[in-house]
N, C-alpha and C positions, 0 to 999 in steps of 0.2 A: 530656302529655294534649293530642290535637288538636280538642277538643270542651267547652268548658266555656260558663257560664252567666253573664254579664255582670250582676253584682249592682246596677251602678249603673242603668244600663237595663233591665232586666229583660227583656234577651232573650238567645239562643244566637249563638254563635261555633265555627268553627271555622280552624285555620292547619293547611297542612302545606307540606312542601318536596319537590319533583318536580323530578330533573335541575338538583340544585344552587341552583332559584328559590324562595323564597318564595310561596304561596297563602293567602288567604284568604276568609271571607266572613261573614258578619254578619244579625241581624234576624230569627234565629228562635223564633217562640214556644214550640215545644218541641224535647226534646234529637234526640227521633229524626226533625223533620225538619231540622235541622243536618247530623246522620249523613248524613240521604238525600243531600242538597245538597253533602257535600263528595265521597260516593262518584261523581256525576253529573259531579262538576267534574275529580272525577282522569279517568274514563274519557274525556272530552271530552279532556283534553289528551293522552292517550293516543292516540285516536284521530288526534287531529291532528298529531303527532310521525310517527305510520305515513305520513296523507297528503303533509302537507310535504317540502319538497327539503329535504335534512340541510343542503347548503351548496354553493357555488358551487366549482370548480376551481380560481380565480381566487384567493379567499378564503381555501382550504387549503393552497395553495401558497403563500401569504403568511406564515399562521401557520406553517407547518411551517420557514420558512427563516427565519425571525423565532428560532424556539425552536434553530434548529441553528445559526446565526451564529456565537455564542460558543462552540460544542462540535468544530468541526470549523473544519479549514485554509481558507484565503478560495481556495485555488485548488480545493476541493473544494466550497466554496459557492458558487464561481461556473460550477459546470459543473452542480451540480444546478439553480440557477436558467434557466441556458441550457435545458437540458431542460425544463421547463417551460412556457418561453418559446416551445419550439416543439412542444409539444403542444396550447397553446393557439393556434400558429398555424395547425395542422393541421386542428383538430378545434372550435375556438370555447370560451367559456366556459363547457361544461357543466354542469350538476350532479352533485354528485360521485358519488350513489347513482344515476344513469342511464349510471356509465359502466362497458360490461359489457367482457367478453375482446374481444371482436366488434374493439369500437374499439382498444382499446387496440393489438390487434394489428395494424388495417389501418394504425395510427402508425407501427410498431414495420417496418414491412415497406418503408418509404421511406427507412429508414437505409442508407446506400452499402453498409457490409462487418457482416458478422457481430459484428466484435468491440464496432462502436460500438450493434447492436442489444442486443446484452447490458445493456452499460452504463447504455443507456438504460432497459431494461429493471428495472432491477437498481434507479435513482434510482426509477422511479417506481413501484415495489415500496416501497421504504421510507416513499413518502409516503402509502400506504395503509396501509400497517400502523401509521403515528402517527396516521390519522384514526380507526382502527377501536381500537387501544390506549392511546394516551393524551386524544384526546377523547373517545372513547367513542361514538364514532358508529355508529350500525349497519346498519352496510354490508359487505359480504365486497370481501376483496384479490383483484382481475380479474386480476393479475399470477401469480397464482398457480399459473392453469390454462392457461396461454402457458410452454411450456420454452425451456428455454435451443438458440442454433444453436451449432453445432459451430463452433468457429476456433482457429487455429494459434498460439499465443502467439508473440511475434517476440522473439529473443531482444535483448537489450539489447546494443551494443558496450561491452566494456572496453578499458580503454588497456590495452598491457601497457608492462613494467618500464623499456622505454630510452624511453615517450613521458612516462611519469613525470616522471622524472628531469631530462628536456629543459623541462619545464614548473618543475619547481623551478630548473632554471636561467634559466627565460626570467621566472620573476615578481620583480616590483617589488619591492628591499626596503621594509620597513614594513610596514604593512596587510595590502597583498595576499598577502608572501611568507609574513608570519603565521598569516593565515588559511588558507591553502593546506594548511600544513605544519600547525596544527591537524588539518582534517579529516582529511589522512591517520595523524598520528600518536593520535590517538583514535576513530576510527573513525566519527564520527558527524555527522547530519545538517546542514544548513549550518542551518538556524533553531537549531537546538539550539547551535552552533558563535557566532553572533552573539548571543545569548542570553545567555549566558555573562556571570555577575558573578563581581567578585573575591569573593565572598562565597563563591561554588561552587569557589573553589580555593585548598585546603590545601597550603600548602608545606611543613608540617611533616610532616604524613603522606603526600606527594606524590603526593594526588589531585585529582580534581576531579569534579566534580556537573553530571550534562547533564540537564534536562529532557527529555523527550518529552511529545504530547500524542496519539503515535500508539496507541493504544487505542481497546477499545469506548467507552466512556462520555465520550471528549471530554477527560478531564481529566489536566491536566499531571500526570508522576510522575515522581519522581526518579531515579537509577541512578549509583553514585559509582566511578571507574574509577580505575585507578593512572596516573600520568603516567612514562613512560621519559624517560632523561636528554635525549632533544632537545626533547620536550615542555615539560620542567620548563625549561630554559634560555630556551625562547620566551617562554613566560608569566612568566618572572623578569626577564627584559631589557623586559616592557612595566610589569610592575610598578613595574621601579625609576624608569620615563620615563610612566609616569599621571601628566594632568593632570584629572581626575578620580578621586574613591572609586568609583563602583558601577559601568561598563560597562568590561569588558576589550579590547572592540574600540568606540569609540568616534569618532564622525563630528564634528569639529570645526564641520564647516558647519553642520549642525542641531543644534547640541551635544545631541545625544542617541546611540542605541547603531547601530550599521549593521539596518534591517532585512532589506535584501534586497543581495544584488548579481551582478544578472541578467547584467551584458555582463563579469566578470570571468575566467571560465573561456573565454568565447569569443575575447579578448583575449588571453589567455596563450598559449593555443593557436594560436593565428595567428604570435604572436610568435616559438614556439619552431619554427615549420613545419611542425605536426603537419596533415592533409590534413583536410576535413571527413570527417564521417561517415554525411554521409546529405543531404537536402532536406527542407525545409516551406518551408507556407505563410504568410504572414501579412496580415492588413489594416494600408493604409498610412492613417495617423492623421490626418498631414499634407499641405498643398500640393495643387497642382490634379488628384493623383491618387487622393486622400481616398478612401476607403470601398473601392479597387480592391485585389485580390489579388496579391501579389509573392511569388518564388519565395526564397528563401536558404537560406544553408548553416547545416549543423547542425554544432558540436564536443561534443567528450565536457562533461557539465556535471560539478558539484559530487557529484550521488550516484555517480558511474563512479568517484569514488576509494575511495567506501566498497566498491562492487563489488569495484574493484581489490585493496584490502586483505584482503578475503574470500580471494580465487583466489590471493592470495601466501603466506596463511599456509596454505592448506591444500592447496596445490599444493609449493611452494617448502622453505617450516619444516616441512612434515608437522605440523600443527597439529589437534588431533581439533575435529572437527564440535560437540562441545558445547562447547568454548571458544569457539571462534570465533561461537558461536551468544550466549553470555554477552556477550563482547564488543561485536558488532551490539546485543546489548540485545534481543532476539527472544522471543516468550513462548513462540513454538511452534517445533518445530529443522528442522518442515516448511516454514519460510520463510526458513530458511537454506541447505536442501536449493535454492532457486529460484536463489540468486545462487552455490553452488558448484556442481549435478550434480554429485554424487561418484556413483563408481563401487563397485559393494562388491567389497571383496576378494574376500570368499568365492567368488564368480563369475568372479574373475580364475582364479584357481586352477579351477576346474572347466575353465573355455577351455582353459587350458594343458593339462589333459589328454590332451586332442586333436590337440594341435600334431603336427606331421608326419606324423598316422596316415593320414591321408585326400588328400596332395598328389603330384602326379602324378610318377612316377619319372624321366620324362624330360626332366624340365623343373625348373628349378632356381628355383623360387619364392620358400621360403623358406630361410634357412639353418636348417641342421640341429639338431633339439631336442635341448636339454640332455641328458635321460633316453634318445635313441639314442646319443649322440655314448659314452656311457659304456659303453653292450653293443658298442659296434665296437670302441673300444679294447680290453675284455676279451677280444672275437674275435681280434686283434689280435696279443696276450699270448701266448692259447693257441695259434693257428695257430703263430707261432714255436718256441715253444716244442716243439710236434711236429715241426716240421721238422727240429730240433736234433737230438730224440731220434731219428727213423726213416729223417731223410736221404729224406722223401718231402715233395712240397708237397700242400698241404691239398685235397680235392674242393672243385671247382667246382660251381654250380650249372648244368645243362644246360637248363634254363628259357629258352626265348625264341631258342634257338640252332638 
């Protein structure tokens, strides 16, 4: 009841809640002008929610990285922040409900290449859709009526098999050679790969348990994998040499778990002589050349062995597409489809059909298709064979003479 009658006092009251606040009001002599009074008091703040700025750009994009911190990876939280950063350097602190397609796209139009207009596009699409779905702000997403530009996915380099190889022979034993020899014999992520407690490995059932936290919703979930004998022998020889219970890979200097380790694959690669794979750029930290831009070389990182494991088993072993998909740990087998391009059979076979029919007589292209080479030999057979019987050689063709 938002209306009753204050016995002590002897006047009317009214309480209601608007937009999750509390209202009230007090001191009337009868019930229906309480009524009138609390009806006057909703449409007033009604009206003023319509006039009002919802909230500052500034403010949304605080809260929104505040509630996504814990849900997503810090190198995807620190690139949605970067965005941000320079939409407000663009464009000023705006108010979130003044900001129409108009703007967002003149932002969106000063990014260098296609790929990074998407992207940007794509973050600051999501921070509209948590103001308008989870605060409940009412405003429509400007994001929405801006399409996406067309661009060329680049594909990723893989090592292939001898630069593997060269790399297990150039890494450190201990740690490094361990960890190495993890990612590739489990296939999976290096966070997931450092992550790793003895607790997530069964040596009696010889598996082990990797996290992931690559999902919608942010939250870690488990995946339990079988370990092959090289696996099992890694994790058993650090077993028996743990100077701690709970981290399998373990940093003595901060006696805690390794979280990261950025310069190891670039290290190893160097070691074994494999050539870079490309250039970037970076900001220099230190020294009198602080804040300036420097060019270096890139090597294969830690995900290029999960790549690489992918292309070996379903290139190599002939490994079907939905194992290798299991393996990866992949919910959908259309993003296992991105790190093999497989070809479908059925299409091979249709090509072949063709083979030889259409390549030019005089010129020796290709060599000759299986399904001719089989009617010449039958021609072959029988031309002889008449010759035997009639003591005559077979008609020529006069075609072309």
């Amino acid at each position: 009841m938002s209306t009753w009658k204050d016995r002590r006092r002897k006047h009317w009251r009214y309480r209601f809640q608007y937009q999750g606040e509390n209202y009230y009001g007090k001191g009337y002599k009868t019930e229906r002008e309480s009524k009138a009074a609390e009806a006057e008091h909703r449409k007033q703040l009604k009206e003023k929610s319509k006039k009002s700025t919802v909230m500052d750009f500034s403010r949304l994009a605080d809260k929104y990285l505040t509630f996504m911190e814990k849900r997503i990876a810090s190198k995807v939280y620190k690139y949605k922040k970067l965005v941000y950063a320079e939409f407000m350097k663009y464009h000023g602190d705006l108010p979130v409900d003044e900001i129409t397609p108009d703007i967002v796209d003149k932002y969106l139009s000063t990014r260098k290449t296609n790929n990074i207009y998407n992207m940007h596009r794509k973050d600051l699409s999501a921070l509209f859709v948590y103001a308008k779905n989870t605060l409940k702000l009412g405003i429509t997403n400007p994001c929405f009526e801006i399409p996406k530009l067309p661009h060329t996915p680049v594909k990723k380099p893989t090592p292939t098999e001898k630069e593997i190889l060269m790399m297990i022979a150039a890494a450190t034993p201990g740690d490094e050679s361990d960890i190495l020899m993890t990612c590739i014999h489990c296939l999976g992520r290096i966070d997931e790969v450092l992550r790793l407690t003895w607790d997530d490995v069964n040596f009696d059932q010889r598996s082990i348990t990797l996290w992931t936290r690559k999902r919608k919703n942010g939250e870690y979930e488990s995946d339990v994998l079988p370990m092959n004998e090289d696996l099992y022998a890694i994790l058993k020889n650090r077993w028996e040499k743990k100077k701690q219970n709970k981290w399998v890979f373990y940093n003595e200097e901060t006696e805690d778990r390794f979280f990261h380790r950025p310069k190891m694959m670039r290290s190893i690669c160097r070691r074994a002589g494999i050539k870079p794979i490309g250039k970037g750029m970076r900001k220099i930290e230190k020294g009198k050349r602080k804040g300036q831009k420097e060019e270096f070389d890139l090597y294969y990182g830690f995900h290029s062995l999960r790549h690489f494991m992918a292309t070996y088993l379903s290139d190599t072993e002939k490994v079907s597409l939905k194992r290798i998909s299991g393996l990866l740990r992949h919910k959908n087998l259309k993003t296992t489809e991105i790190y093999l391009h497989p070809v479908d059979e059925a299409q091979r076979v249709v090509m072949s059909q063709i083979e030889g029919k259409f390549t030019p007589k005089n010129k020796n292209l290709l060599t000759e298709p299986s399904h001719k080479k089989k009617r010449n030999c039958q021609k072959s057979v029988t031309s002889g064979k008449m010759e035997r019987a009639t003591g005559l050689e077979p008609a020529t063709s006069s075609l072309g003479s």
